[in-house]
N, C-alpha and C positions, 0 to 999 in steps of 0.2 A: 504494500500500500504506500510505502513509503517513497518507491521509487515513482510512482504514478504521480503522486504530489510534486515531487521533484521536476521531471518533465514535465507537467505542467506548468512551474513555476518560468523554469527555461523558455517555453515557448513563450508563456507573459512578458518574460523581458525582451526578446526578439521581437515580438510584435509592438510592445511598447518605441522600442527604440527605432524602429521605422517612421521616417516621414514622407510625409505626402506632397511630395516637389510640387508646387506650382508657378508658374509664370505666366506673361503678359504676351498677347502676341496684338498686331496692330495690322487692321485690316483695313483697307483703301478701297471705299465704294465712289464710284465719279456719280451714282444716281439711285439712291438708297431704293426708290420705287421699283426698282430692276430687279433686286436679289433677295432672298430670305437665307438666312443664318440660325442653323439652329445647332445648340452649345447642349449638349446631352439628349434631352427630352424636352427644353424649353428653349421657344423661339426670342431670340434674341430681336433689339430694338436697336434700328443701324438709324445712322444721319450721314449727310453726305458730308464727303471726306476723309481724314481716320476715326477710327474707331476703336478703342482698346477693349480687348477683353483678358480676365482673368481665367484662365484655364490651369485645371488640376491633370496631374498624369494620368493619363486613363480616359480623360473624358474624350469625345466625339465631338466634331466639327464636320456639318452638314451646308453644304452651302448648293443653293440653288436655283435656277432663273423662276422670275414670275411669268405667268403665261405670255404668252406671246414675245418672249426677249429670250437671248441665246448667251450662255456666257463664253463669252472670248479668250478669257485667259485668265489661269491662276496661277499667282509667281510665290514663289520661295527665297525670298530674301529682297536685296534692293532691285529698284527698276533700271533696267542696262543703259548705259550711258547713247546718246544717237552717235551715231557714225556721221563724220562731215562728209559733205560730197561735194 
């Protein structure tokens, strides 16, 4: 019985001492009308321009056109610099 206690105890302290990384990610809408963003299970509330959200590790980022509009592009970091011509 003693050992049961034990390991139990162990797993409490590995689960205690895990955290739950979250951070900001910043999303760029030129036309808030256009896109819906939904952050888990609840739809988020965009404005035109950035947008910061707080996301935890794990969560789901759903993003998607409103009827009748297509999305063009989703990027991963900053926007590439134009080429002169």
């Amino acid at each position: 019985m003693k050992k049961n206690y034990f390991v139990l105890i162990i797993l409490f302290v590995i689960i205690a001492s895990l955290k739950a990384n979250a951070f900001n990610i910043t999303v760029n809408v030129d036309d808030a009308s256009r896109v819906s963003l939904y952050l888990g299970s609840s739809k988020q509330t965009l404005t035109d321009g950035d947008n910061v959200l707080d996301v935890k590790t794990g969560d789901r980022l759903y993003f998607s056109a409103n009827p009748g509009y297509v999305l063009k592009s989703v990027m991963n970091g900053l926007l590439p610099k134009p080429s002169a011509r």
